[in-house]
C-alpha positions in Angstrom: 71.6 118.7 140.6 74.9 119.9 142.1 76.4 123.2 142.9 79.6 125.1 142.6 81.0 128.5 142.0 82.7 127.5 138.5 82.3 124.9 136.1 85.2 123.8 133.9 84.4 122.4 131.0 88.0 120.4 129.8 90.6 119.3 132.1 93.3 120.7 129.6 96.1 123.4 130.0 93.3 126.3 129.5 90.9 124.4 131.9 93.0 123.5 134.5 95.0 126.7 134.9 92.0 128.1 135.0 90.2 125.9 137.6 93.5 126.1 140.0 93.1 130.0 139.9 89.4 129.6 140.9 90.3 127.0 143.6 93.1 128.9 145.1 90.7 132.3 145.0 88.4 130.4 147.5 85.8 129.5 144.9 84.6 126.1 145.2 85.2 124.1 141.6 84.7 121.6 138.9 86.4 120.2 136.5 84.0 118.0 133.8 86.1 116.0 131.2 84.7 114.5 128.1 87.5 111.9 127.3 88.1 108.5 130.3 91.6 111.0 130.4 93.1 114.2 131.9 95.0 116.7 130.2 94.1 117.1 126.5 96.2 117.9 123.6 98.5 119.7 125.8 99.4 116.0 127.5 100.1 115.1 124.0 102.5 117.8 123.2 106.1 118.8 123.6 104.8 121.9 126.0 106.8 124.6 125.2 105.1 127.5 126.4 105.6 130.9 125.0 105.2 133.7 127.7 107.3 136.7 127.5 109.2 138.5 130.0 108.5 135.9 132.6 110.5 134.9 136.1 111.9 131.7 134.5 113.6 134.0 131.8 114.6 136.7 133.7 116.4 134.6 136.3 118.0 133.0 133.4 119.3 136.0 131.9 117.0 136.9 129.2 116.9 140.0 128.3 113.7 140.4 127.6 111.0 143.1 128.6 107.2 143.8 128.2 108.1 146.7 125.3 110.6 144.3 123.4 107.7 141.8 123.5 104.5 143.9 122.5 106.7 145.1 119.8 107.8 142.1 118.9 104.0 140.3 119.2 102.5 143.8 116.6 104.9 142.6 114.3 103.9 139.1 114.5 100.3 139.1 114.6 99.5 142.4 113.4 96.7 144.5 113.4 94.1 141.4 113.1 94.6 140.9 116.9 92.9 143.6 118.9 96.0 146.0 120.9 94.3 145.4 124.4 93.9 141.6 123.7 97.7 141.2 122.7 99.0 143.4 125.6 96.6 141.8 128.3 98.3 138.3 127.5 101.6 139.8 127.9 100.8 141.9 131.0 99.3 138.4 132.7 101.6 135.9 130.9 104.3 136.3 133.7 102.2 136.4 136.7 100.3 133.2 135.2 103.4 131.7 135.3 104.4 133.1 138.7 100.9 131.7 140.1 101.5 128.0 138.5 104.7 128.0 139.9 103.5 128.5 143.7 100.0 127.0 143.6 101.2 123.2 141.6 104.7 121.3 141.9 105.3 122.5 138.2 109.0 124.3 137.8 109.8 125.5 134.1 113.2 126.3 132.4 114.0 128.1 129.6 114.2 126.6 126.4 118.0 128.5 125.5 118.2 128.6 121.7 114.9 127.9 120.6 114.5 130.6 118.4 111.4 132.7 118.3 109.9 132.1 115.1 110.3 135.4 113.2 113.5 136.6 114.9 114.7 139.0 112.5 111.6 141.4 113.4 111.7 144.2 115.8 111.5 142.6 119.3 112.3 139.3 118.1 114.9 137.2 120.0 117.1 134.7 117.9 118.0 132.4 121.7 114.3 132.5 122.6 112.2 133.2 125.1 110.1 129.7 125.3 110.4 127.8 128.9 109.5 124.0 129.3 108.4 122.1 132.2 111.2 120.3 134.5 111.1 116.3 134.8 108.1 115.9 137.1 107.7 113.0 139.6 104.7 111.4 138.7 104.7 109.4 141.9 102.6 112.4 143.5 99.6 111.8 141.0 99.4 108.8 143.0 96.2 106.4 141.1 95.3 109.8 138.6 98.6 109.0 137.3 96.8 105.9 135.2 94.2 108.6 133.7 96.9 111.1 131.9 96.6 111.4 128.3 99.3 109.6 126.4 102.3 111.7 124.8 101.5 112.0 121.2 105.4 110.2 121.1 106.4 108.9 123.7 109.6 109.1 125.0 111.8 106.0 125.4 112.1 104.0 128.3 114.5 104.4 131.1 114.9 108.2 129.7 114.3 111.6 130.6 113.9 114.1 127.9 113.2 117.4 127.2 111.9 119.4 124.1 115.2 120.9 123.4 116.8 117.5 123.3 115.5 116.6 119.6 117.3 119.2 118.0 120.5 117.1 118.9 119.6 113.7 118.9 118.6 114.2 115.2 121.8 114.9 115.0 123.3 111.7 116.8 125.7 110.5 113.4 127.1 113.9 112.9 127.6 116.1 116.4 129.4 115.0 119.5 126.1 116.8 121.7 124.2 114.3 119.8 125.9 111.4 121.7 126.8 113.2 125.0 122.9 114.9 125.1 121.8 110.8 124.2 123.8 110.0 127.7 122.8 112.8 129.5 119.2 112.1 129.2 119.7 108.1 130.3 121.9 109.6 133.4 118.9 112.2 134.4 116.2 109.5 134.5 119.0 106.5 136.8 119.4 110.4 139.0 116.3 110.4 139.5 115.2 106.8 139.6 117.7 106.4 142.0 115.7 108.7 144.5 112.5 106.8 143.8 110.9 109.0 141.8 109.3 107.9 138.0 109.9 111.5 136.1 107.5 112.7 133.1 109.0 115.5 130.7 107.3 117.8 128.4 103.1 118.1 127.7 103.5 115.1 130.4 105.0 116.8 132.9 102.4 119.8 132.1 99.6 118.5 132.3 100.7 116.1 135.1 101.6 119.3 137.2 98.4 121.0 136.6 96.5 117.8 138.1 98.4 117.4 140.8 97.9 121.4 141.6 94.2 120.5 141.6 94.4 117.7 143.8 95.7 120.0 146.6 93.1 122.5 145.9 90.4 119.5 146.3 89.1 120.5 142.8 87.3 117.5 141.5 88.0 116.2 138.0 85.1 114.2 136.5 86.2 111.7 133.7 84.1 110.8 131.0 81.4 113.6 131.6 80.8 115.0 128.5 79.3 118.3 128.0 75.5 118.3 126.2 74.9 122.2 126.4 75.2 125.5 128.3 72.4 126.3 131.0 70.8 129.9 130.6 69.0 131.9 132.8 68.1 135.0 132.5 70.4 135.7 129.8 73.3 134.8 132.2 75.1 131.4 132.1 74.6 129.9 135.1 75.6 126.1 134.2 76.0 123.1 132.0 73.9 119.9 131.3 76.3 117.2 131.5 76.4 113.6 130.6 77.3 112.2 134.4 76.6 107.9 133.9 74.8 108.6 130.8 72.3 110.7 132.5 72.2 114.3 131.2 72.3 116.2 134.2 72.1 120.1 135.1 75.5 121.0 137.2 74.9 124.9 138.0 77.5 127.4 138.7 77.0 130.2 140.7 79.5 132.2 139.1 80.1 131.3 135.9 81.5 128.8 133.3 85.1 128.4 131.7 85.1 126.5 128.3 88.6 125.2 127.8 87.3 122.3 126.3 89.7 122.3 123.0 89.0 122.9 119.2 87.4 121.2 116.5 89.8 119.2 114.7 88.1 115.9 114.8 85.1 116.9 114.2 84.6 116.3 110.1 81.6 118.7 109.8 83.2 121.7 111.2 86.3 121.6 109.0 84.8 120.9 106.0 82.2 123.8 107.1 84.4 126.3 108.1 88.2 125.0 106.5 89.6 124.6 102.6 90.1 121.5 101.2 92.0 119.1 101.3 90.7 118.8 105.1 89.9 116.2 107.2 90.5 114.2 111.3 92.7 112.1 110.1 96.0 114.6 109.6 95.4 116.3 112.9 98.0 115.2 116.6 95.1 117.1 118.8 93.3 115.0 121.0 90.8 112.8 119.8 88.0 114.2 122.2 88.2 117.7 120.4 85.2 118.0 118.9 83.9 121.4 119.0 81.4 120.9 121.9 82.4 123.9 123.3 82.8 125.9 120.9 79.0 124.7 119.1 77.6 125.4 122.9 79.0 128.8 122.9 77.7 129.6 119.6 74.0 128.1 120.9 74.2 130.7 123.8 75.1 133.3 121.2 78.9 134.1 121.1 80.9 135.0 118.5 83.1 132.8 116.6 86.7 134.0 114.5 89.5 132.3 112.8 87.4 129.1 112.2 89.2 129.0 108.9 92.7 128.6 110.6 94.5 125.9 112.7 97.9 125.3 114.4 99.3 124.2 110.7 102.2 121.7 110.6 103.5 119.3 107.0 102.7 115.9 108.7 103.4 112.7 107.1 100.4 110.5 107.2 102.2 107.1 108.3 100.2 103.7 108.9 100.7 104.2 112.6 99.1 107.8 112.9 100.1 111.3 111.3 103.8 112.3 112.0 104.5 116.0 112.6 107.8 116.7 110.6 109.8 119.5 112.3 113.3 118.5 112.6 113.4 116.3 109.6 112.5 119.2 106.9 115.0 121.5 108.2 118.0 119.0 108.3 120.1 119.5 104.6 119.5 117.3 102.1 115.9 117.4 101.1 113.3 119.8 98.9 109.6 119.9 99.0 107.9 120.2 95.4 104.4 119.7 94.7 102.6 118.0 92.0 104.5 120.1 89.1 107.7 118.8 90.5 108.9 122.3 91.4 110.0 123.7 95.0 107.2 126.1 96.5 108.5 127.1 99.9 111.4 127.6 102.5 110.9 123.8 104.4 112.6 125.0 107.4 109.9 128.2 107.7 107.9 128.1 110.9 105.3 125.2 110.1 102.6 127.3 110.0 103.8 129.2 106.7 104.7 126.0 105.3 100.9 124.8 105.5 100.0 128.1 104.6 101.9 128.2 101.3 100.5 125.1 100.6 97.0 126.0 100.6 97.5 129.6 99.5 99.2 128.5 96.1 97.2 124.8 95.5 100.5 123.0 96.3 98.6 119.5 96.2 100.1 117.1 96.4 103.3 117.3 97.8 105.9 115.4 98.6 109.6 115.7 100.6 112.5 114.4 98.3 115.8 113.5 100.0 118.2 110.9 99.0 120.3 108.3 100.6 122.9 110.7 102.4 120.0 112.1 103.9 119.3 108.6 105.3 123.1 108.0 106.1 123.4 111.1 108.4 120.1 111.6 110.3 117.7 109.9 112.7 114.4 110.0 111.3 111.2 109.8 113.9 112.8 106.4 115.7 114.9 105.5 112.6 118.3 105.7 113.3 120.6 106.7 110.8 122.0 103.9 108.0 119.3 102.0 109.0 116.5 101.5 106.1 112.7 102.8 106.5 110.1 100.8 107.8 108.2 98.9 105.2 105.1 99.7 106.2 105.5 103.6 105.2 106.1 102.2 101.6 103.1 99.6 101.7 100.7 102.8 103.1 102.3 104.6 100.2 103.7 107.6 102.5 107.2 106.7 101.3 108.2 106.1 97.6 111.6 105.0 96.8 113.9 104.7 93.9 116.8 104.8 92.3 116.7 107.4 89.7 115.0 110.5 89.6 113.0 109.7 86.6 111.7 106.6 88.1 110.7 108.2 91.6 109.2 111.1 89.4 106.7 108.4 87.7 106.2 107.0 90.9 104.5 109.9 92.5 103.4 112.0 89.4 104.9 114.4 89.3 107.0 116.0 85.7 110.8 114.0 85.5 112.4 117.4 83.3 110.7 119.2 86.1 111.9 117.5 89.0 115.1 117.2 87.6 115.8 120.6 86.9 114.2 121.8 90.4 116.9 119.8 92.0 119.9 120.7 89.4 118.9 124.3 90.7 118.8 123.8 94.5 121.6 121.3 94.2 123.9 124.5 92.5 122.7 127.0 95.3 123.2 124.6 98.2 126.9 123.9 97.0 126.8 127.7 97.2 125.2 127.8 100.9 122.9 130.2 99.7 118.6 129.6 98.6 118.5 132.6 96.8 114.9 131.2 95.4 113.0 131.1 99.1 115.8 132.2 101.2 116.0 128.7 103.5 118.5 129.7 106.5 118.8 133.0 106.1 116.7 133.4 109.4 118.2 132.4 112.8 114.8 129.9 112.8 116.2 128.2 110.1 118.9 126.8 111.6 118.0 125.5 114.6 116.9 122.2 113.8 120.0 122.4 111.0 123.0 120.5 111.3 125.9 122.8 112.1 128.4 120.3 110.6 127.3 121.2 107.3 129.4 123.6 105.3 128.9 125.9 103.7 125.2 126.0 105.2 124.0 124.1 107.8 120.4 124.3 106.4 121.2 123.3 102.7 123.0 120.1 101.0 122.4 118.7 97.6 120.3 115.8 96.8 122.5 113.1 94.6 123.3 110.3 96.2 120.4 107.1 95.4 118.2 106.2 95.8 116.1 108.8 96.4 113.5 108.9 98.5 109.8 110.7 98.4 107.7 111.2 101.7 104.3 112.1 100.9 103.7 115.9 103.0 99.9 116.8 103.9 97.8 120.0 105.5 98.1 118.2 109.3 97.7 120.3 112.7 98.3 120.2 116.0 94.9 121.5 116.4 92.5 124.7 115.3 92.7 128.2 116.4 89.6 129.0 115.7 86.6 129.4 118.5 84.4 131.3 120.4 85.9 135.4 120.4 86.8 136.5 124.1 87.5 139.6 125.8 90.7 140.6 127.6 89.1 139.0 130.9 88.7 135.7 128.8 84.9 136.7 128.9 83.0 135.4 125.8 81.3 137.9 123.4 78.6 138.4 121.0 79.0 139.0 118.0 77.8 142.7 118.6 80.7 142.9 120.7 78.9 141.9 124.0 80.0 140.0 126.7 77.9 136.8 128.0 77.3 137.0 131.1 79.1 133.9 133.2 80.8 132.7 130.1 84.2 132.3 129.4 86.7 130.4 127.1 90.3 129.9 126.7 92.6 127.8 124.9 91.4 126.5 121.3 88.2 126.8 122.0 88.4 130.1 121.6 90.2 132.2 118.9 93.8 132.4 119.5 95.5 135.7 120.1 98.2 134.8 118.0 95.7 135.4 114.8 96.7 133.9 111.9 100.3 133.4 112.8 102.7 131.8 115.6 105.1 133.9 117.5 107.1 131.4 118.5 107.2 127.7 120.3 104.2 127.3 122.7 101.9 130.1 121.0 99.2 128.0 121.6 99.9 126.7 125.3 101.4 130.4 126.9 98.1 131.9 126.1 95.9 128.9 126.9 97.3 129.1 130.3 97.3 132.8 130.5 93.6 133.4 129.1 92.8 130.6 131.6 94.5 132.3 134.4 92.5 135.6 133.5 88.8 133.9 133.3 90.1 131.9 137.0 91.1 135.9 138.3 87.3 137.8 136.9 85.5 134.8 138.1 86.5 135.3 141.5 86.4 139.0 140.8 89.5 140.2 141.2 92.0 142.7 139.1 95.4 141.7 137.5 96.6 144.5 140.6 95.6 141.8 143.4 92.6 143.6 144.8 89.0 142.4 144.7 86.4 144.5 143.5 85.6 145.7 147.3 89.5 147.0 147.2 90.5 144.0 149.6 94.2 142.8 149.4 94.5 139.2 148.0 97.7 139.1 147.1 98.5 136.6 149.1 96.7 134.2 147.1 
């Protein structure tokens, strides 16, 4: 049996944040992690981070404020999300940030144009208030460098890039930024090489940072340690029963526990239990160790659970080599999406969230992406550059259907030909006109930012003529779920009576997001991750989002 103040169950953004504010509160800590790597889905991601009002904007001239962004955030998530829980996230978001930035080599800038999803709403901000990680040397991992989760895609060699690249080198064929942004990011990484260092970007750098903050806090991070179950006492948590070497083995915590040990989304059971059809593990980019542990352990010791129907929604494409999260590609002009009637259903440059949730809210099964051969002329697709033709595999898999009439690519994936054909006489007339008066595609500031601002009249609309035409099949995938165990603003966990657990908390997606069922902007899932760990890291050492511990003692310093 071993000892510590806090047990951290999932060396992820939530888990690690949280551990690093335990550590640097004098607590002594543990981190257990179930996969043979560190970092989690948010390793895998493109970790933009969405907190409000933070130093990273406001040094960079936002103009942004704690009112503009509660009103913004009641907008957004509305009343489903309780007031207290929404304004504790923003009060703490900054100071999370703050803390990171001091306590872990991690800097952050701010993502300029990246819109916030639903800009036209009160408090909304059409140049964003998302930051990013800067390039981070991985050199100062040293050998834990070897145990960091993969990027879900990679970045190419010799290169360093950052989220806000994309939008541009999409664009390579049409915009001169495309080119000059494609040099700039081979000139940052010979910069940088140059002085010895091997920079990470993005969910990379993140979790990469976070690590390497815990390595100078001494906080242990224990590799394929699964967790079996929560240990009660008294009605108070007061440790876990781990899998250390196979051996299930009791590792108590004098103060409490922190789940941050993801969501469920590979775990078949749970989403067919608590999710609509069609559902399943094999659309999903989260990590493959999310399995629900957590969250069924939390449940076991009596929590409540909330928004297990939901998930962090995106159309993927399910290629051969793994599910493919289409975000730039749906936006650019030059392509619908209709489903199995042959008819458009949906704005495709919406926030992906809404897109998955029009699918399943109107049966839109299946459905499919049509573009044609311009498309495929003007615009880099995944690694596909422009002109260049598709892989064959993503025909063989049957993800990609091709030909050169409408009425043959309509029998191809089932779908009506007089149906198809008139959907795309219709949008063809309104994109001449720059103007979806059907579903309304670019009039938001969203719209347009992974749009091609070559494109006249619109930047977000262009007809579909030129064949062959080409049909990407477009599924329910996630980056995750947002459903999990319900927490208080201290990140403690609760009954369903409204109760706390004593020495139990959660953050990240193993708890219920604070977003509710929608997505403020880019990073809605990582800001509060962080911040929610950052809080359950503050009560667990007992102190006050004012600095003080509970005996009134200044720790600001800390």
């Amino acid at each position: 049996m071993e000892e510590f103040d806090v047990v951290v169950v999932g060396a992820g953004a939530a888990g690690m944040t949280a551990a690093l504010t335990a550590a640097r509160s004098g607590l002594s800590t543990i981190v257990l992690e179930k996969a043979p790597v560190f970092g989690g889905s948010a390793a895998r991601s493109g970790a933009g981070i969405w907190v409000p009002n933070n130093d990273v904007l406001l040094a960079a001239g936002v103009p942004d404020t704690f009112t503009k962004a509660d009103t913004y955030m009641a907008a957004v998530v509305g009343p489903e999300v309780p007031v207290a829980k929404r304004q504790a996230f923003l009060r703490a978001g900054p100071p999370a940030i703050a803390f990171i930035q001091r306590w872990s080599p991690l800097r952050f800038r701010w993502m300029e144009g990246y819109s916030d999803y639903y800009p036209e709403l009160p408090g909304g901000m059409p140049n964003g208030r998302s930051i990013e990680p800067v390039a981070l040397d991985a050199n100062i991992l040293g050998a834990e460098y070897a145990n960091l989760n993969p990027s879900y895609l990679p970045t190419p060699p010799s290169t360093v890039v950052y989220d806000i690249d994309y939008r541009w080198l999409a664009l390579i064929a049409r915009h001169p930024r495309g080119v000059a942004v494609a040099t700039e990011i081979v000139w940052r990484y010979l910069q940088l090489a140059a002085q010895g260092q091997k920079p990470i970007t993005m969910g990379q750098a993140l979790a990469g940072g976070l690590r390497a903050g815990l390595l100078a806090a001494d906080v242990p991070v224990r590799l394929n340690t699964p967790l079996v179950d929560l240990h009660v006492e008294n009605g108070r948590v007061a440790g876990v029963i781990a899998l250390v070497g196979g051996t299930e083995t009791l590792i108590r915590a004098r103060r409490g526990v922190m789940i941050g040990s993801g969501g469920f989304e590979h775990n078949e059971r749970m989403r067919k239990q608590f999710q609509d059809e069609p559902i399943g593990t094999a659309w999903t980019v989260g990590a493959a160790s999310n399995t629900g542990d957590g969250i069924e352990a939390g449940e076991r010791a009596g929590a409540g659970l909330a928004l297990m129907d939901d998930a962090w929604w995106g159309p993927m494409i399910p290629l051969p080599e793994g599910p493919y999260f289409c975000l730039s590609e749906r936006t650019l002009p030059g392509n619908i999406f209709v489903d199995g009637t042959g008819r458009r259903f949906v704005n495709e440059a919406a926030p992906y969230s809404d897109v998955v949730h029009t699918m399943y809210a109107g049966d839109h099964f299946p459905a499919w992406m049509i573009t044609d051969q311009e498309y495929r002329n003007r615009y880099l697709f995944k690694e596909t550059a422009p002109l260049l033709p598709y892989p064959q595999a993503w025909y063989d898999s049957g993800a990609l259907v091709k030909d050169w009439t409408i009425t043959g690519l309509a029998g191809k994936i089932g779908v009506p030909a007089a149906a198809l054909r008139a959907t795309l006489d219709r949008f063809n007339g309104q994109a001449r006109a720059g103007r979806d008066t059907d579903f309304h595609r670019g009039d938001s500031a969203y719209d347009a930012y992974f749009a091609d601002p070559t494109n006249r009249p619109s930047p977000c609309l262009a007809p579909v003529g030129l064949p062959p035409f080409y049909a990407f099949k477009i599924v329910p995938g996630d980056l995750g779920t947002k459903g999990g165990l319900t927490t208080d603003v201290q990140s403690r966990v609760l009954r369903p009576d409204g109760s706390a657990i004593p020495g139990l908390y959660a953050a990240g997606n193993a708890s219920a997001a604070v977003m509710g069922h929608s997505y403020a902007g880019a990073g809605s899932t990582l800001g509060p991750a962080m911040t929610f760990g950052y809080l359950a890291g503050k009560d667990l050492a007992g102190k006050d989002l004012a600095g003080k511990d509970l005996a009134g003692k200044d720790l600001a310093a800390s």
